[in-house]
N, C-alpha and C positions, 0 to 999 in steps of 0.2 A: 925082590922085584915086585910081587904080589901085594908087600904094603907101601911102595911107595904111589904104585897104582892105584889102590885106594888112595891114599890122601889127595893124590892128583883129584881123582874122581871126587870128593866130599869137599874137595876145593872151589873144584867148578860145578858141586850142585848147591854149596853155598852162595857163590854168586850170582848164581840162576836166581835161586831163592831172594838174592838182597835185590836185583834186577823185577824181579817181579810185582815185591813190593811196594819198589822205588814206582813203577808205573801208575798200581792202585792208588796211590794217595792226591796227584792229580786230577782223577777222579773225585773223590770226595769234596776236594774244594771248589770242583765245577758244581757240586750239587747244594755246597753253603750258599755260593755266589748265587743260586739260583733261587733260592730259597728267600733270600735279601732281598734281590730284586722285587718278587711277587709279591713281599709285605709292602716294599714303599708303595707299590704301584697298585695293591689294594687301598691304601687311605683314602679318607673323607679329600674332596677339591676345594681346600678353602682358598685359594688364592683365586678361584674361581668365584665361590660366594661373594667373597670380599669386594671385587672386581663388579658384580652385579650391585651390590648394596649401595657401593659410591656411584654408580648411574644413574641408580635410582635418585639419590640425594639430589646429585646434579642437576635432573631431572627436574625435580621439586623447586629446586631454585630458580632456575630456569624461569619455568611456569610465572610463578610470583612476580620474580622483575620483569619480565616481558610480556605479562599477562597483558596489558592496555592494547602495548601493538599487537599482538597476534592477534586482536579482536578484529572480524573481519568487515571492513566500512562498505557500506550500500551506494553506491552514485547516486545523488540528484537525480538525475534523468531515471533513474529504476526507480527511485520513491516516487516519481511525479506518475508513472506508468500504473501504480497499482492504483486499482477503484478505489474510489472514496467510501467512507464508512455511512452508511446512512440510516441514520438514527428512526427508530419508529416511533412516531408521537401518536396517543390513544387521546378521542376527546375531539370535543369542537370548540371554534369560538366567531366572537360575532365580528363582523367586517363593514364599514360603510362603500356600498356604492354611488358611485354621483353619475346619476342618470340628470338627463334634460325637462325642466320644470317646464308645463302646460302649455306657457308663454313663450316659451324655446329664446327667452334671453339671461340664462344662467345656469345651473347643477345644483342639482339639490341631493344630499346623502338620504340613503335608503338602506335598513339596515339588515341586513344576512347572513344566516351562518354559514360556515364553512367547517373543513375537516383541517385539523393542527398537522401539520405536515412542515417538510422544509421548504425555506422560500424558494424552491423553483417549484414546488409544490403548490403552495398558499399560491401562486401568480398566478399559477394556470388555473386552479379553480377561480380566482378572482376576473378573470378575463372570462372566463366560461360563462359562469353569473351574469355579467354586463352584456355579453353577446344575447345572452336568453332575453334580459330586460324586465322591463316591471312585471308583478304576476298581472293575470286578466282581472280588470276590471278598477284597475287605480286610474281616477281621472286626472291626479295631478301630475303625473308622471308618465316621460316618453322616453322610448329608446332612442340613445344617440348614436349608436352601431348602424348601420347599413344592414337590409335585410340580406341573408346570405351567406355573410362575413364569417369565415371559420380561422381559430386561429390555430397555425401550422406547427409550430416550436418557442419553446423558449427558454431563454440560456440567461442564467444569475452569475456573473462574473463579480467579485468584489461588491459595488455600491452599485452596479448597471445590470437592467436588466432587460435583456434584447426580446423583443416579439417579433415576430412572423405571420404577419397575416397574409390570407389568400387576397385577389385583386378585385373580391367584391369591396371591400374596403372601401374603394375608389370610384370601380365603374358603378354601383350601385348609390352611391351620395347624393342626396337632392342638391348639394351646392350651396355656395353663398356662404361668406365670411364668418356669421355667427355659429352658422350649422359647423362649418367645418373645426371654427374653436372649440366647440363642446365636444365633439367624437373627439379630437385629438386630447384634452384635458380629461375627459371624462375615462378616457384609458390610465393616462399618466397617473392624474390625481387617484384612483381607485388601487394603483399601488403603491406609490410612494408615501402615501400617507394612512396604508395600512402595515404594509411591512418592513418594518425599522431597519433593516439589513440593505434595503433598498433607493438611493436617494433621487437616483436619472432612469428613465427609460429611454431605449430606442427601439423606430420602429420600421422593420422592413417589409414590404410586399413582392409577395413571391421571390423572397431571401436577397433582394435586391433593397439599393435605398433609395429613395425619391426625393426632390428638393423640397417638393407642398404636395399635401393630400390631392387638394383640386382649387389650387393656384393662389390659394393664401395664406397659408401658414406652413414655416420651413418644420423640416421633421429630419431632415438628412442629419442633424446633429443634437446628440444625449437633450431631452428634457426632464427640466426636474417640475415641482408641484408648483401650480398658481391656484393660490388663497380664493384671489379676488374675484376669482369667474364662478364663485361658491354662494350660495343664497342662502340663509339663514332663515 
């Protein structure tokens, strides 16, 4: 009875033992699997790099064909808003004024310098000059300006260029037909046939226009140069 007990018992400590086993080895291959894992999941991300690299291309390409449009267009109305650029000119040069000859039936040029500027520039000193008039002591020569007469603004649009004078202009005028052709030519001609940019003036008092200085000659519309009221 003693050894069949024993084999009993060495029976089922062998099977303990194959059971034991049997469990350990599930083990182990939770710890390969584990180990598998952590190397894929260590590797370099190229499917990532690769993914950036072709962006980038795209990118690139992009750029190129669509480079004209993406360029960003300024409206008209914002280019017309920015100041003008304005040029500095160093230097003088000479100008004819056509003041009123002694006899006061013609304009005679008298010659001055001035400073090289842009023509709204050059005008207003040329108006400046004419307003002063001859220096003291020239007999043959008078001023056709009205004593007073200061001039207000002046604006170079294209080929026109508008004055502004104050309304000594007018109330101060001795009158009379020849007088009033010289002061209104004598303005005109003094710039049109100094500054080439320049071909008509017009001229308003107190930013207003008038039909005639003092009731003979029209001025409410652009004048350009007359030759003929010129003396040689």
């Amino acid at each position: 009875m003693a050894r069949k007990t024993t084999k009993k018992t060495r029976a089922a400590t062998g099977k303990a033992n194959n059971r034991t086993t049997t469990k350990k080895k599930p083990a182990t291959k939770k710890k390969t699997s584990t180990r598998r894992k952590n190397k894929k999941g260590g590797g370099f991300p190229w499917s990532v790099l690769l993914a950036a690299i072709l962006t980038f291309i795209i990118g690139i390409i992009l750029v190129i064909l669509l480079g004209d449009r993406l360029k960003v267009s300024i409206p008209d109305e914002v280019r017309e808003k920015r100041p003008p650029v304005v040029k500095v000119v160093k230097g003088t040069r000479r100008v004819s004024l056509y003041l009123s000859s002694s006899n006061g039936k013609a304009l005679k040029a008298l010659k001055v310098k001035i400073k090289k500027s842009s023509p709204t520039g050059e005008t207003r000193a040329i108006i400046n000059k004419l307003i002063k008039g001859p220096e003291k002591g020239s007999t043959n020569l008078e001023n056709p300006i009205p004593e007073g007469t200061k001039l207000l603004s002046v604006r170079v649009k294209g080929s026109n260029a508008t004055l502004n004078f104050s309304k000594e202009l007018y109330k101060n005028h001795p009158g009379g037909s020849s007088a009033e052709l010289q002061t209104i030519y004598a303005i005109v001609n003094s710039i049109t046939m100094n500054i080439p940019e320049v071909k008509t003036v017009s001229i308003l008092i107190d930013g207003t226009k008038r039909e005639t200085l003092v009731g003979h000659i029209v001025i409410s519309i652009p004048l350009g140069a007359d030759k003929k009221i010129i003396s040689r």
